[in-house]
N, C-alpha and C positions, 0 to 999 in steps of 0.2 A: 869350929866346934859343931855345928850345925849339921855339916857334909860329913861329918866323921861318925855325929850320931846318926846321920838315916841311911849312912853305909852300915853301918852294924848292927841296926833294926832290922835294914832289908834283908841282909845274912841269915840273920836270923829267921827270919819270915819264911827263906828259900831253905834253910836246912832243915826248920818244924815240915815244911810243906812234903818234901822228897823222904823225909824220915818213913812215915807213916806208908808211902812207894816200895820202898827200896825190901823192908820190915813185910811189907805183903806178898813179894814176889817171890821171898825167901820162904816163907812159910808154903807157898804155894809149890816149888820146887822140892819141899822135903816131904809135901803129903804126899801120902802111901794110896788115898782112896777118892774115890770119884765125891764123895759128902765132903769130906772136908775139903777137899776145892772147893767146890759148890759159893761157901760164904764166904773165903778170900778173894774169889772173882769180883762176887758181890761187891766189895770194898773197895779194889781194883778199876772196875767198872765206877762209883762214886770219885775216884782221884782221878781218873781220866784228863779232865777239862784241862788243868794245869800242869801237867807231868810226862807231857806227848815223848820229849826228847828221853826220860825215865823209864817209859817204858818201853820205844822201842827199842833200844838196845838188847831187850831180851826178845827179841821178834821172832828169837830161832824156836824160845820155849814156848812161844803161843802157839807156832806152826804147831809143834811134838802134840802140843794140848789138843788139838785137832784132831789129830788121830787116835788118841789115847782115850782120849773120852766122846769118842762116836758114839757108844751108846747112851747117852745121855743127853737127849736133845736141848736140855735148859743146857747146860756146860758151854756145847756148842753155840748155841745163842750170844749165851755171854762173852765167849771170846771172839766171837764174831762183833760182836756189836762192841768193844773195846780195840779192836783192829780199826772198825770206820772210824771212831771218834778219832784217834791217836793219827789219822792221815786225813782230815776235814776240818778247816777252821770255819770261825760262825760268819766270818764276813766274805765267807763266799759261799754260794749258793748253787746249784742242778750242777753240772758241767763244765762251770767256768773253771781256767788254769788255776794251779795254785802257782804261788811264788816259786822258781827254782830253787831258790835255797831255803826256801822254810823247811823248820823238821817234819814239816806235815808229807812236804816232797819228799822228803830224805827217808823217812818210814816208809813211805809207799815203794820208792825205788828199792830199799834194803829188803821187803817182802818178795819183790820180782825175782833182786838178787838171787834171794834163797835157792830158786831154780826150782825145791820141790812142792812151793807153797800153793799156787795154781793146780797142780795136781791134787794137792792135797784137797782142795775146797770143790773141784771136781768132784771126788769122790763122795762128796756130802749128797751130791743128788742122787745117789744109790737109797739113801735114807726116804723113810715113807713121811716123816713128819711134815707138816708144812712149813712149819715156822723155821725149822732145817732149810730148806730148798727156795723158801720166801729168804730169810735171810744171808743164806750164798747167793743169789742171784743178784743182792741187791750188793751185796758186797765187789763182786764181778764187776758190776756196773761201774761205782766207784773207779776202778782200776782200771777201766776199758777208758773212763771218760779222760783219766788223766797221760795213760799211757797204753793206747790203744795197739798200735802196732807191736808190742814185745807183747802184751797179754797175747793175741791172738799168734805168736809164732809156737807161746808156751802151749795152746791149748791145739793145734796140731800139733805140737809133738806126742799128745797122751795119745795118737791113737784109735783105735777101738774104744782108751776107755774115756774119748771124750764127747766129740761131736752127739756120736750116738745115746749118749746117755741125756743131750740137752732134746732128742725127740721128746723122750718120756713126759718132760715139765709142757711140753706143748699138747699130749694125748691124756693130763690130768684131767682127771672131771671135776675139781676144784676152780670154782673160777677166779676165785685169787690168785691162785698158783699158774692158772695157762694164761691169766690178763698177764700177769707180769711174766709170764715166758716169751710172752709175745715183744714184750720191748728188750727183753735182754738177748731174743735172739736176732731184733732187729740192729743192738748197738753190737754184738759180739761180730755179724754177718757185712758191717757196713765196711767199702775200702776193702775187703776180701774177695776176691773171685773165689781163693780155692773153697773157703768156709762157705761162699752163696751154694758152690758144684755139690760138695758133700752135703749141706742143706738139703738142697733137692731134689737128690740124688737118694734123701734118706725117707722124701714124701713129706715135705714140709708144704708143698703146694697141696697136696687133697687133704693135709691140717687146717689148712689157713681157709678152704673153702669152705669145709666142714664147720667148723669154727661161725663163717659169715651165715652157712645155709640156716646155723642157729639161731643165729642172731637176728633173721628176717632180712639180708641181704642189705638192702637202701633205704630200709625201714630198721636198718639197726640204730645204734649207738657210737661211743668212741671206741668199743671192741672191734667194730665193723673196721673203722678208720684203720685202727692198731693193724688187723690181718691186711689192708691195701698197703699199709706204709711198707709194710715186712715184705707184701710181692713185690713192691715197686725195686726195692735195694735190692734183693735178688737176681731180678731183670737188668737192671740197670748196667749197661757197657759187658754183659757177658752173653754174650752168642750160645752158646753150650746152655745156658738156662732157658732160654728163649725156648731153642728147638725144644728142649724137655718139655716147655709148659704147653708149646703148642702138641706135641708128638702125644702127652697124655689128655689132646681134648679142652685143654685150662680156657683157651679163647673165647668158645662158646659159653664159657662157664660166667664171664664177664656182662653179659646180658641182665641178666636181673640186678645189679649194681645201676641200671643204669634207669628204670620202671619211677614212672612218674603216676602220682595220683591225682586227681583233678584239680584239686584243694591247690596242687601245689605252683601252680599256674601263677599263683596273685600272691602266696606266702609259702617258702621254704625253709623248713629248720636249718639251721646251722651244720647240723652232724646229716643230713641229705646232703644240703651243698658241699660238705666236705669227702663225703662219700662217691657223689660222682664226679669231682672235679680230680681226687683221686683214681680213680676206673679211667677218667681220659689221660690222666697223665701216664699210665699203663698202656693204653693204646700208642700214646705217641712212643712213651719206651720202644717197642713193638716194631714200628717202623724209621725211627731215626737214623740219623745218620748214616754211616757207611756200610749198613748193617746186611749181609750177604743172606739174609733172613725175609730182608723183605718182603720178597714179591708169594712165597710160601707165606707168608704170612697174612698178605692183602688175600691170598686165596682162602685161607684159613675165616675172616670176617667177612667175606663174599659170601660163604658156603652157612653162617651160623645167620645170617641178616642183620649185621649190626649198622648196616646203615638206616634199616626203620627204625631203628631205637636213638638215634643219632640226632636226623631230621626234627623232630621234634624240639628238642633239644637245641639245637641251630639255628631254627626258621621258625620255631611255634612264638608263643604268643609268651615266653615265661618271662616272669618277672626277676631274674638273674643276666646282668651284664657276665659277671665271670662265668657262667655255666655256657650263656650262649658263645660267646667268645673262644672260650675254650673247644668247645664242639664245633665249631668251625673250622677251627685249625686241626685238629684231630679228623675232620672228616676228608680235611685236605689229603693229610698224607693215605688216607685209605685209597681213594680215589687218585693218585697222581699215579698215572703212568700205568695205571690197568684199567683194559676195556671193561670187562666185567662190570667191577666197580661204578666207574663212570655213567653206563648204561644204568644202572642199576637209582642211581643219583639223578639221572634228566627223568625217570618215569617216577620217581616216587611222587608220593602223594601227600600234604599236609592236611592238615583239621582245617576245612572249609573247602576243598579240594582246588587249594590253589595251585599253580605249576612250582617245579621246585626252584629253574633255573630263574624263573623271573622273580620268585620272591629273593633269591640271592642279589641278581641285580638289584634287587628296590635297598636290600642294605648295604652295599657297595655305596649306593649314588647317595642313599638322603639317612642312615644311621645317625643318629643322633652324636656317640662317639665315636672319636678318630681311632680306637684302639678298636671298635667292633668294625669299623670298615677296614681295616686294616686286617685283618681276622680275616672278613666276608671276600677279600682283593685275593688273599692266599687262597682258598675256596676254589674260586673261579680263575686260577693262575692253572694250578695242577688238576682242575677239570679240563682246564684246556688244549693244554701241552701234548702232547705228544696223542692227542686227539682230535684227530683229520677231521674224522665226521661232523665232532661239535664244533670246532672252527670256521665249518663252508657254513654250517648251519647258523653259525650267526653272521658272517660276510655276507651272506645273500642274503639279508634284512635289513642291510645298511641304505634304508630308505629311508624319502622326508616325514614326517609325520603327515596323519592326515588334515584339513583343513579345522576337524570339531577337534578337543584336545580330551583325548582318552588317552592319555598316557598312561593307565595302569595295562590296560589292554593293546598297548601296539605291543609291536614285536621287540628284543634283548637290542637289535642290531635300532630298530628307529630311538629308541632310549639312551641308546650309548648315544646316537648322533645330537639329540636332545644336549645331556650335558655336558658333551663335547664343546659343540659351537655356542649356546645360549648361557657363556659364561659373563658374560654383559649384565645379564638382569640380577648374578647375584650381587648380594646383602654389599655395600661398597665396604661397610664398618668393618665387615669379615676380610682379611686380610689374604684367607688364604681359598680359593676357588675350591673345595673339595668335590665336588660333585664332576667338575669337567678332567681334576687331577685322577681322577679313579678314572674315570672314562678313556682317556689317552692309555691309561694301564691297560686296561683291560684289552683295547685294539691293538697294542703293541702283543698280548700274546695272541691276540687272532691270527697275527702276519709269522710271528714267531715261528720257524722252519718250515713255511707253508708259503710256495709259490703261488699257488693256487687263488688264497685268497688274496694275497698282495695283488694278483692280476684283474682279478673280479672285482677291488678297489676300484680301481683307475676304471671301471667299466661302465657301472652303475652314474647314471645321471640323478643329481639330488636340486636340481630344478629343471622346469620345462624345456625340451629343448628347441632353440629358436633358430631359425634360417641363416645362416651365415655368422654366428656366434659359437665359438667355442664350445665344449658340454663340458657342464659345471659337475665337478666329479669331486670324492672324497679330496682328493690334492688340493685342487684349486680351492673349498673349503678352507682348508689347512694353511692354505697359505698366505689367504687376505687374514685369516684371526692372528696369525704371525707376524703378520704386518701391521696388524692394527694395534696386536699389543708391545712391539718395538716401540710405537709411539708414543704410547701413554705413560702417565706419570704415576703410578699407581702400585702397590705390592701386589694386588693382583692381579697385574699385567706380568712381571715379573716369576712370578708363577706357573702362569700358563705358556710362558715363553720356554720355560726348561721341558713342560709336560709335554710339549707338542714336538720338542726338538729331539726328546726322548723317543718320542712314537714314532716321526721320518727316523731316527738314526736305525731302531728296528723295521721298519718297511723298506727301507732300501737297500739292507742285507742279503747281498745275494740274489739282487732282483734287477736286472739290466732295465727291464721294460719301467719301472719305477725310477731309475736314475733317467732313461729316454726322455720319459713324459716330463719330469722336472725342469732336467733342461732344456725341454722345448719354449724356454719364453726365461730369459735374460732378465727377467724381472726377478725372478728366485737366484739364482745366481749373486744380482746385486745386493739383495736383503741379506743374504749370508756373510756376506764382506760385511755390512755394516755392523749386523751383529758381534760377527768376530772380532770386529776393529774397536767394537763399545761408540761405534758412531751412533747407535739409535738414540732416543731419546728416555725411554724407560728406566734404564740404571746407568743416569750419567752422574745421577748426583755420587758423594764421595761417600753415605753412610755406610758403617761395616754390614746393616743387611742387605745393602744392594751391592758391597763389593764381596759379600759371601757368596749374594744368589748371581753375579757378573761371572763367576767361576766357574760356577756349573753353565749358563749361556753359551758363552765361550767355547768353552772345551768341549760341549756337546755339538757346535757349532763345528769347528775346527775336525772333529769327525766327520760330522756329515759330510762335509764338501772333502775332505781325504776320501771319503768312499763314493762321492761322485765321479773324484780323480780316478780313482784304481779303476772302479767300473769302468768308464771311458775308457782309458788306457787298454784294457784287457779286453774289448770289444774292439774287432780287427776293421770295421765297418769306417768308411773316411768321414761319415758326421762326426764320429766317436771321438774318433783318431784328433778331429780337430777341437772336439769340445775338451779334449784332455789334455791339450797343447796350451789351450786358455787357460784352466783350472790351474795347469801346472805354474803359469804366470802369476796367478793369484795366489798360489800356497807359496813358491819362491820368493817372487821379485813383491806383491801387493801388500802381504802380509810378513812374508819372510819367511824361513826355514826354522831360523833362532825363538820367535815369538810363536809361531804354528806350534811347534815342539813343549814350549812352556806353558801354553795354555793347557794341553794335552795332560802334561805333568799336571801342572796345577789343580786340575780335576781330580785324576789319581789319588794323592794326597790331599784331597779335602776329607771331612769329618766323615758326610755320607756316606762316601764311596768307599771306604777302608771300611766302615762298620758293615757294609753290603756284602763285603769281601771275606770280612771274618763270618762271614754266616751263621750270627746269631740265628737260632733258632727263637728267639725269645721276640724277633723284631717285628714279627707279626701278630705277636700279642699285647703290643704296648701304645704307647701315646706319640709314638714317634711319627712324625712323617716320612714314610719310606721313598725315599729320591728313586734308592734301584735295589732289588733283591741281589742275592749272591749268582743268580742266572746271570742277568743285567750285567752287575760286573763284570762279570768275567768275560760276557761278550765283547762287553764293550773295549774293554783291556785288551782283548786276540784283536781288534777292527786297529785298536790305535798300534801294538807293537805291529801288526802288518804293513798301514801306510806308512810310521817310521822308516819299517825298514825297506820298504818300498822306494823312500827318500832316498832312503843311503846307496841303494844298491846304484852300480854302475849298469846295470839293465834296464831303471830306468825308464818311464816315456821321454823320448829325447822331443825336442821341439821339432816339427816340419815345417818346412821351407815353405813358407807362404807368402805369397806376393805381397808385399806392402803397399798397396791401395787404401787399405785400411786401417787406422790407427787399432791398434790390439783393446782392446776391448778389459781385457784384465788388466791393462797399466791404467785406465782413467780412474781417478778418485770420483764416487762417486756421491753425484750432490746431491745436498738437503733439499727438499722440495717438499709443499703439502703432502699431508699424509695419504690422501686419495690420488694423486696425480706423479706419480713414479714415471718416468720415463726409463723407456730402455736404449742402454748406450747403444745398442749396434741403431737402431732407429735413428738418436739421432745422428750416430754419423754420416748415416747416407742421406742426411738431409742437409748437412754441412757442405757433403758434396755434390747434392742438385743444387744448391744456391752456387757453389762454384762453377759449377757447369753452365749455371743460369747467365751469374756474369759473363761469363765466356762470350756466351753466343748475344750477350747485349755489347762485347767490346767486337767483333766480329760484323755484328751488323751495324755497326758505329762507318767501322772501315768501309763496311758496304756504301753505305748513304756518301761518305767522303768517295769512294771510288763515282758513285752515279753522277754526283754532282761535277767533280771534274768530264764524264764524261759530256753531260749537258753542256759545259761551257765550253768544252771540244768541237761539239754540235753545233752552238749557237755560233761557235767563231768559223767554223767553216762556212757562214751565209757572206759574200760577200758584199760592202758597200756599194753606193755610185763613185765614191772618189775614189776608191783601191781597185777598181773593174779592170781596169789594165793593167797595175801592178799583178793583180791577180792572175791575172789569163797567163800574163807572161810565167809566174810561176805555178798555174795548172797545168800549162803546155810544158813547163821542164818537167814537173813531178810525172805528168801521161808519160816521158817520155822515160823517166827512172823507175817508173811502176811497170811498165810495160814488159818487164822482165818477171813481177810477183804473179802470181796465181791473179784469176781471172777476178775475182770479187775482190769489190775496191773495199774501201773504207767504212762506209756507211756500210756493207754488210758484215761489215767482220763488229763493225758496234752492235748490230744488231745481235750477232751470232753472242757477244758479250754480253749484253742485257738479258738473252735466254739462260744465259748458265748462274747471271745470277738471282735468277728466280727461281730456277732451280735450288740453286746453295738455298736461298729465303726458304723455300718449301721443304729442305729438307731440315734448316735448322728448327722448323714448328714441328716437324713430326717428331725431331728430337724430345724438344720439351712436352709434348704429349706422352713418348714415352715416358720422363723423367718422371708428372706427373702421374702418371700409372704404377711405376715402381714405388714410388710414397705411399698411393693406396694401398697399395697389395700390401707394402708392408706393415704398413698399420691393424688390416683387416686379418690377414691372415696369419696361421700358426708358424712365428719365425722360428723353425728349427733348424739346426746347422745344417742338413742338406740344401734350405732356401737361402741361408744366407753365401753360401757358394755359390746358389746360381744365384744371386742377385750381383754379389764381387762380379763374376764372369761379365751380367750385363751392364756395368758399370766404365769395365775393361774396356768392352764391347765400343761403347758409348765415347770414352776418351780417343780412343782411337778414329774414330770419326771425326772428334772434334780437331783430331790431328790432324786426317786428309783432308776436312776444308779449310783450317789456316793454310796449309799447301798449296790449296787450290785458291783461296784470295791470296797469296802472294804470287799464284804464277800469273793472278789477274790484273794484279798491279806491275807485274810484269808488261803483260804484252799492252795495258795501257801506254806507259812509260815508251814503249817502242815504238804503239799508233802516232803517240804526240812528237815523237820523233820523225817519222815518216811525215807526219802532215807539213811539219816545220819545213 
């Protein structure tokens, strides 16, 4: 009974409701004049809220009504503003979707339908009224936000009588009418090239400047914002706009957007900070991506000086992370890859007249955030790059500090080396070194396509140099803190382990003289096995941030030493030749092909490197810690498919035939010892073999003493007795008479002639072990590079073969003993 009556309440409810609809729309279809619509709208407009499905089904008469009663701007209003209600419900709000099948959708779609309805409401901005051309545009919007792409195909189709007539609402001198022209031309223009082309084409840029010149430029308001938002969509992925903006001069025109007043140093309004942070994101439009615009373009802010307007902005003293940030990276792409520019960036000048490059460096190394040094890394990335000049010029500074610590005043190159090596002293609680992490960056693009200064590297001595010691050079550097930090237990040791392996993997790109020097000492050689193998002691534990940061180790690792490979290999030279015969033992047989390969992989598809890869433009504005930019990548990607395919190919470094005296140096597992006290394998094997050598010549002269002493008792028994005198004689006088046919010297001289030879063999077995001695020194003291350990194998050779012709010569001694005692018998 219940459900029956408040079915038939409700009926009721919904047929009084629609009655009073249905009764209005009718009336409104039979009047004859523009008044008596006038108050059935009125009422029309009142039933709206609950009769959305009622009334659009006459959508076609509202259209008609548009046209019919154009000259009546209230008419218009009202059916305008009964179109929005019937297609917007209350619980949704700006922009958001509507439901697909609400009627709210279904009204809005069915106006589209219409095909002439968008024309129609075009034509209302021919009308001078405001409330006219205020309430089409907002009407527009409505339909833009929900069904943007059919609105915009409808409104290139009118024509002449479209685009062109949306100038007008932008050339209003109403500033209701051009404020709000400004966002309907930015949602109509958004996702459109062709509508940005005709836009611009119709002088919507020297609107929007006009517009800003009024406003007070970067002292305006949210009007100012409105005209940046509107350039920026215009710009945005169309080349065709670009050249227009710059062809009519717009570039220069972008300078005063960017004027700072003193005040604003310590507090910034909101609508500034919004105002230039837009103006740079116009900048970077500008020069982004694949854009065949560029380099016209960097010429273009060469020529107006926007990098003094910049600088400040960048490097001054303002109290905006996002501003400075932002102008960093903005100043980047001006500067990347044109001389001009660049030059134009090392001589500017800040407020206080500090230099520009070094106050870069100081927020690279010690910025408080990781997103401003990351900013400050990009800066100094595409300052660098394909800029010779500033490269040598910081490579030849790669000096040690001086003894008093001015570190604001040494030089780009003594500060990098600073936070390079003095990563020890940071904060232990800080997990992550940044200061030596930027610094490794920054050297890797010094070396970056510059042989020059990778050689000038290896040149420079960064401590005193001492008599008979090595010169301590950028490398050797590099590879005791590599060694140091293998050992520790620490996250940031792991850290600086990727940083630095990152830096060798770009220094030894293409640099023979930098793979020579490396492997000149079997000590780097061994550290990179251990690495690769995870024999170090830094990330052995099993946590997933040491088996994340193990990945990048690895894989960085397993490059380097493929590009130690190749270089050897491709260097015709016989040290070469043999150092890439080893390496090749260590990447096959040590480590493997299968596991080299995987590690390689495993890098690839880690988090970092994919996101390097996809070339976020955004990566150097954020809180990320950048492993490797999209340069990085991709280098590193062409280095690993090279050794790959290097592997596979049947050309090949094939192994040379080398004497086996030597246990191969790439088959030994190499072992754990103190951190400071590494031994190098080839050292000790030839110390394995002076102690073999050594016994030798103690079981040699064993025989000796055994030979002397049989010959003494030889000696003593040829004296004869008083009781044997005649036995004797009898058989002295046979043997005179059986010797009497030998050569002339008896016995006793031929002992003697035996005793000289083996004092000789005694003298020479000591100058032996002199030498063996010497060859230990030498090879302790001096630089074992594969040239010496050749001649050392030779003198090794040399040395066994000796020790071959005197076993020869005491067995031919224990010969012709054997035969005297024969003879005497």
């Amino acid at each position: 009974m219940t459900s029956w009556l408040g079915g038939t309440l409700n009926n009721i409810i919904g047929n009084t409701a629609s009655q009073p609809v249905t009764e209005t729309i009718q009336r409104i279809k039979q009047s004859t004049s523009v008044d008596e619509r006038k108050n059935d709208l009125l009422e029309l407009r009142q039933n709206t809220s609950t009769n959305h499905t009622e009334i659009g089904a006459h959508m076609g008469m509202l259209i008609d009504l548009l046209k019919t009663d154009r000259q009546d701007p209230e008419n218009i209003r009202l059916i305008l503003e009964i179109l929005t209600q019937i297609m917007t419900r209350s619980d949704t709000r700006g922009d958001q979707p509507l439901p697909p099948d609400s009627e709210e959708m279904v009204n809005l779609d069915n106006f589209i339908a219409e095909g002439k309805g968008i024309g129609v409401v075009v034509a209302l901005f021919e009308e001078k009224a405001s409330g006219v051309r205020y309430d089409s545009m907002e009407f527009l919007r409505l339909l833009l936000s929900q069904r943007r792409g059919a609105v915009q195909q409808q409104v290139l189709q009118q024509g002449a009588n479209g685009i062109p007539r949306f100038m007008e609402l932008a050339r209003d001198e109403r500033d209701s009418i051009r404020n709000e022209a400004l966002l309907f031309l930015l949602d109509l223009s958004t996702q459109s090239p062709e509508i940005q082309k005709i836009l611009a084409f119709e002088g919507l840029f020297d609107e929007i400047f006009a517009i800003a010149h009024d406003q007070g430029y970067s002292e305006g308001s949210i009007i100012v914002i409105d005209c940046l938002r509107l350039c920026r969509v215009l710009l945005s992925g169309n080349p065709s706009n670009q050249n227009h903006f710059r062809e009519t001069s717009c570039i220069s025109r972008l300078y005063p957007f960017l004027n700072l007043q003193q005040t604003d140093e310590w507090v910034i309004t909101d609508d500034k900070l919004q105002i230039i942070l837009l103006t740079l994101q116009i900048i970077d439009t500008l020069l982004m991506g694949a854009n065949p615009s560029t380099r016209s373009n960097q010429n273009e802010f060469f020529k107006c000086k926007m990098i003094s307007a910049l600088l400040p902005l960048a490097l001054g003293q303002l109290n905006s992370l996002e501003i400075r940030r932002a102008s960093l990276v903005s100043l980047g792409r001006i500067v990347s890859g044109h001389s001009d520019n660049c030059a134009a960036f090392a001589s500017g000048s800040l407020s206080g007249g500090g230099n520009s490059v070094l106050r870069l460096l100081d927020v690279c190394l010690n910025a408080a955030h990781l997103s401003e040094r990351n900013a400050a890394t990009f800066l100094f990335k595409c300052y660098l790059l394909d800029n010779e000049e500033a490269q040598i010029s910081l490579a030849s500074t790669l000096t040690p500090p001086p003894e008093i610590d001015t570190l604001k005043n040494n030089s780009p190159g003594t500060q990098t080396l600073q936070a390079l090596l003095n990563w020890e002293g940071v904060d232990p609680t800080d997990p992550i070194p940044y200061a030596s992490w930027t610094a490794s960056a920054i050297l890797g693009y010094v070396f970056k396509d510059n042989a020059q200064c990778k050689d000038l590297a290896l040149k420079i001595p960064l401590e005193i140099p001492r008599s008979g010691v090595a010169m301590v050079t950028l490398l050797t550097k590099t590879m005791r803190a590599l060694t140091l930090a293998s050992k520790l237990h620490t996250q940031q040791a792991l850290y600086i382990q990727v940083s630095l392996l990152r830096m060798l993997v770009q220094w030894s790109e293409n640099s023979s003289k930098m793979v020579e020097a490396v492997l000149s000492s079997q000590t780097n050689v061994s550290l990179l096995v251990e690495i690769v193998l995870g024999e170090g002691d830094s990330h052995s534990s099993h946590s997933s941030s040491n088996q994340h940061m193990a990945v990048q180790i690895q894989g960085l690792g397993c490059i380097l030493l493929g590009q130690w490979w190749v270089s050897s290999c491709e260097d015709p030279s016989p040290e070469s030749q043999y150092a890439g015969s080893c390496l090749q033992n260590i990447l096959l047989q040590r480590i493997g092909y299968e596991g080299f390969s995987n590690k390689i992989e495993l890098l690839k598809k880690s988090a970092e490197f994919i996101r390097a890869e996809q070339g976020n433009s955004e990566l150097w504005n954020s809180e990320f810690l950048v492993f490797y930019d999209s340069d990085a990548a991709e280098s590193i990607k062409s280095i690993a498919d090279r050794i790959l395919k290097y592997l596979k190919s049947p050309k090949a470094f094939k192994l040379k035939e080398q004497p086996s005296l030597i246990p191969n140096f790439a088959m030994m597992s190499p072992k754990k010892s103190a951190p400071m006290d590494r031994e190098d394998p080839i050292l000790q094997t030839y110390k394995d073999m002076t102690k073999q050598l050594e016994r030798q010549v103690e079981i040699l002269s064993q025989q000796k003493a055994e030979v002397e002493r049989k010959l003494a008792e030889i000696s003593s028994s040829s004296t004869p007795n008083s009781s044997e005198v005649q036995n004797l004689k009898d058989q002295v006088r046979n043997l005179e008479i059986r010797l009497a046919e030998k050569p002339a010297e008896g016995p006793n001289q031929e002992m003697i002639n035996l005793s000289k030879a083996y004092e000789q063999l005694e003298k020479r077995y000591k100058e032996q072990e002199v030498q063996m001695m010497q060859l230990v020194a030498q090879q302790k003291t001096a630089s074992s590079n594969q040239a010496e350990s050749l001649q050392l194998e030779n003198r090794v050779v040399s040395l066994q073969q000796e020790n071959a012709t005197l076993q020869s010569q005491v067995k031919e001694s224990q010969a012709a003993v054997v035969q005297l005692e024969t003879k005497l018998k």
